[in-house]
C-alpha positions as CSV (number, residue, x, y, z in Angstrom):
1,X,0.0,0.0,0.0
2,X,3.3,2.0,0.4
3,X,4.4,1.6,-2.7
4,X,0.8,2.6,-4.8
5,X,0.7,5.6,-2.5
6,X,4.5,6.7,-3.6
7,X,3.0,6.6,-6.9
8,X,0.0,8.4,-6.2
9,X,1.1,10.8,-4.2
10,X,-1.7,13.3,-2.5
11,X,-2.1,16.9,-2.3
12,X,-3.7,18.7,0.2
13,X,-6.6,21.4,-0.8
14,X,-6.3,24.6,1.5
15,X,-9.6,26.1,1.6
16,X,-10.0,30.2,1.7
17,X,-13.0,31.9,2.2
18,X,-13.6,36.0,3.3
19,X,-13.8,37.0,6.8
20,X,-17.1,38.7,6.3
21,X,-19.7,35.5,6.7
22,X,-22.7,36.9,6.3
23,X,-24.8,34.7,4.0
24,X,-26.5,31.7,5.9
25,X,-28.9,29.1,4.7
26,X,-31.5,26.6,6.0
27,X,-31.2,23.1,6.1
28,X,-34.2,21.0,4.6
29,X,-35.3,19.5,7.5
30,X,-35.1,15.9,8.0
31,X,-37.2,13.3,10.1
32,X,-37.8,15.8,12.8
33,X,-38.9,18.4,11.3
34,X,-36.4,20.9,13.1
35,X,-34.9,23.1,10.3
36,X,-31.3,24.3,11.4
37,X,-29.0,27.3,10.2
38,X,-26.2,27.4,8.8
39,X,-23.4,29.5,6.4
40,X,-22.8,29.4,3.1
41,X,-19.0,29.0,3.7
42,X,-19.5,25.9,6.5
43,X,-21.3,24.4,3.5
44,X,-18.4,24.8,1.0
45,X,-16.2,23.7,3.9
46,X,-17.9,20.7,4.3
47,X,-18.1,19.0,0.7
48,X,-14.3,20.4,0.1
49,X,-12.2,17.4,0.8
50,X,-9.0,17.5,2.8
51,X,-6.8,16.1,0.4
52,X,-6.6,15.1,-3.7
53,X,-4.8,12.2,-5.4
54,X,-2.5,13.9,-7.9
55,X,-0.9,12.8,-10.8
56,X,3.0,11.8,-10.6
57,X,3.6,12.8,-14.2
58,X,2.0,16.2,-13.5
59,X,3.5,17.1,-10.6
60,X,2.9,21.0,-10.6
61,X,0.2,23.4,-12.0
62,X,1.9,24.5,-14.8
63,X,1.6,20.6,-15.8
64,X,-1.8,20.1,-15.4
65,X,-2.7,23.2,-17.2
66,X,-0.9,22.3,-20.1
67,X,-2.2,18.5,-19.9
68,X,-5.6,20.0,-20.2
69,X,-5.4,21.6,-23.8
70,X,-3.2,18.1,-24.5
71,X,-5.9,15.6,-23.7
72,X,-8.9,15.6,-25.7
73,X,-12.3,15.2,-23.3
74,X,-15.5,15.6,-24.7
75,X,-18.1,17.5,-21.9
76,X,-20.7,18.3,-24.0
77,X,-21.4,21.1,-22.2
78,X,-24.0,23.9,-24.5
79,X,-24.4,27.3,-23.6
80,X,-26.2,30.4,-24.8
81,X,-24.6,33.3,-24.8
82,X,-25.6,37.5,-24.0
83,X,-23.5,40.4,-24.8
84,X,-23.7,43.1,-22.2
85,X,-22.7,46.5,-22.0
86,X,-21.2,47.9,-18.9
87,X,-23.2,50.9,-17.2
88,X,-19.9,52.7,-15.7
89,X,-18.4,54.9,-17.9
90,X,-15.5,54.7,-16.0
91,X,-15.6,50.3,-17.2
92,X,-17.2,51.3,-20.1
93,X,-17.4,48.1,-22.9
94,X,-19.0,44.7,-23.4
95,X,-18.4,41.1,-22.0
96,X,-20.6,37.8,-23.0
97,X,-22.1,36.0,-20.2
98,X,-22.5,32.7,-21.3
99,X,-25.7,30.4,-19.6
100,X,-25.7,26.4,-19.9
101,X,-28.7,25.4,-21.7
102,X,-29.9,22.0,-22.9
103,X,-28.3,20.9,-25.5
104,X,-29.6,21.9,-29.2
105,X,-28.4,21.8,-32.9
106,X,-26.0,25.1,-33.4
107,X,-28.9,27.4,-35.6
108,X,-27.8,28.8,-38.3
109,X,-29.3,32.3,-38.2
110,X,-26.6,34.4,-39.0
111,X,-27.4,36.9,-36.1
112,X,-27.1,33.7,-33.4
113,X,-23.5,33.2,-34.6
114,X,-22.4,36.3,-35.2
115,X,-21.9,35.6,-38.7
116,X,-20.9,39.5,-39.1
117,X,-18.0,39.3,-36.2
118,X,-19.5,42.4,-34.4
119,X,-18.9,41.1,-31.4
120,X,-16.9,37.5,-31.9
121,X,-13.1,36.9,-33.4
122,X,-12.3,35.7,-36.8
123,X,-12.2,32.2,-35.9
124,X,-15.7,32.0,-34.8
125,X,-17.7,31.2,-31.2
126,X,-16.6,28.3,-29.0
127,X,-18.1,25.0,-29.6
128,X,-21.5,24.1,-28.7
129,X,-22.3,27.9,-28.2
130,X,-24.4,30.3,-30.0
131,X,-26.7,33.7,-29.2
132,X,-29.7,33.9,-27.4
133,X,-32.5,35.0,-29.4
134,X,-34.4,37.5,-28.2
135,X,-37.6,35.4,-27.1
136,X,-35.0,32.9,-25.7
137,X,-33.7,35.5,-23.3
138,X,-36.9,37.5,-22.5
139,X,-38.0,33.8,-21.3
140,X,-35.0,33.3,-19.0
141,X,-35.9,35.0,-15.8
142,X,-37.7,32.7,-13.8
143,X,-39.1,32.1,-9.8
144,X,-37.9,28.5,-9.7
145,X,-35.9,28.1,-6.7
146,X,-32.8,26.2,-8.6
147,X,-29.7,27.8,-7.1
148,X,-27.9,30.0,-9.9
149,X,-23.6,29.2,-9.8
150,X,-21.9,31.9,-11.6
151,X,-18.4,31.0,-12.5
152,X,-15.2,32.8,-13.3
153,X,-12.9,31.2,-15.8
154,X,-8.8,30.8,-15.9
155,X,-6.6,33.3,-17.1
156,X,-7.6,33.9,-21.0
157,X,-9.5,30.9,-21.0
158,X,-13.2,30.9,-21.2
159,X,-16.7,28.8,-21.1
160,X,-15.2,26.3,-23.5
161,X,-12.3,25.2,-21.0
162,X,-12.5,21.4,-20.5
163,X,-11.8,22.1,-16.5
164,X,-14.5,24.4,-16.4
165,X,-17.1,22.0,-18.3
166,X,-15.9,19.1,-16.0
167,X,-17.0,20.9,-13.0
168,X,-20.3,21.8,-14.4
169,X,-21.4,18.9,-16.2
170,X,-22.3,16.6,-12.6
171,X,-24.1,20.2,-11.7
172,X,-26.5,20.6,-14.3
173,X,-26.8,16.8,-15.2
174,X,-29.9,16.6,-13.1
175,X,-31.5,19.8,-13.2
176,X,-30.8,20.8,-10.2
177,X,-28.8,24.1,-10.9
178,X,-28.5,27.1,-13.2
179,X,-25.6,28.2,-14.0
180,X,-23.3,30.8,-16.2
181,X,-20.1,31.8,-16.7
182,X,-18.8,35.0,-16.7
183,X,-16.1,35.5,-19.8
184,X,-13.6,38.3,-19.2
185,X,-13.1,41.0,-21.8
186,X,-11.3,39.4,-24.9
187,X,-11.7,35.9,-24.1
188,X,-13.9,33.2,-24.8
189,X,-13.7,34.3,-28.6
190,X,-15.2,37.7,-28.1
191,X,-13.9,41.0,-29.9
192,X,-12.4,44.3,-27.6
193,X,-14.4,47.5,-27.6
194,X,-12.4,50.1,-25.7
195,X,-9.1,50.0,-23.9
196,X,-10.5,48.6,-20.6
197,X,-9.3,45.7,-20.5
198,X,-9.5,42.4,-17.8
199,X,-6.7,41.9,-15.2
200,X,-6.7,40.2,-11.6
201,X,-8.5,43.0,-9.9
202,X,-11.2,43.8,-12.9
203,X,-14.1,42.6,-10.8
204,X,-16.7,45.5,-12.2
205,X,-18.6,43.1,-14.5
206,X,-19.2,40.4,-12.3
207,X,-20.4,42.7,-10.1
């Protein structure tokens, strides 16, 4: 058991959250009845594991990141995606928010893929991604109470990352969540309007 262990060597997973814990939740409650409070972060805390079995052959980050665009992994995972534009002169431009849908056949409305570039690079919109139309998104809002997980992607990745899909696909499988990803300016496929552009601290659009 030694030996395997050598070769599997673990990692362990620190776990960071802010100081500020102001969000707390109830617990369904279970044969008693009794429904019991707790935080948002003690529920992160408690379905982060300690530890992770890590790779020998990838034994740093700069590895793994690289193994990713390496090893092909097909997540169908199909969004739709929104332009918006950013209300603070002082941020002013556009990012795309892009929203996991069911999946569908790629239309082939010019407007739903950009066909004109206005807001997408040359080389086209990720995979398995296309516009809403505008009935599509008028029909998005909604008073389900699905929990909605908004995620921030890798430095000039995107929605299409295979490490992002892999953590969404279990999510969504069952319909239990919503969920969308926020693509920083430039990335994801998506054109530059003004000289704003994203760095670490650029946390105006997502908020």
């Amino acid at each position: 058991m030694g030996l395997i262990s050598w070769f599997r060597p673990k990692g362990r997973i620190a776990f960071y959250h802010a100081k500020d814990n102001k969000l707390t939740l109830t617990k369904v409650p279970g044969a008693t009845g009794a429904k019991e409070q707790t935080t948002f972060v003690d529920v992160c805390r408690s379905a982060t594991p300690e530890t992770c079995n890590l790779n020998p052959f990838l034994f740093n980050g700069h590895l793994q990141t690289c193994w990713t665009t390496m090893k092909y992994d097909n997540v169908p995972v199909y969004y739709k995606r929104k332009i918006f534009e950013s209300e603070t002169p002082a941020f002013s431009g556009h990012y795309a928010m892009d929203f996991v849908v069911a999946p569908y056949e790629i239309p082939q409305d010019p407007e739903l893929i950009d066909q004109a570039r206005k807001y997408t690079q040359k080389s086209g919109m990720p995979p398995r991604t296309s516009f809403f139309s505008q009935d599509e998104f008028a029909a998005l809002p909604s008073n389900d109470t699905k929990p909605m997980l908004v995620l921030l992607h890798g430095l000039s990745g995107g929605s299409h990352e295979v490490y992002l899909r892999e953590v969404l696909a279990p999510l969504v499988k069952d319909g239990a969540w919503e969920a969308c990803v926020v693509n920083s300016r430039g990335c994801a496929e998506t054109n530059i309007s003004t000289g704003v552009l994203y760095n670490a601290r650029a946390t105006w659009d997502v908020r």
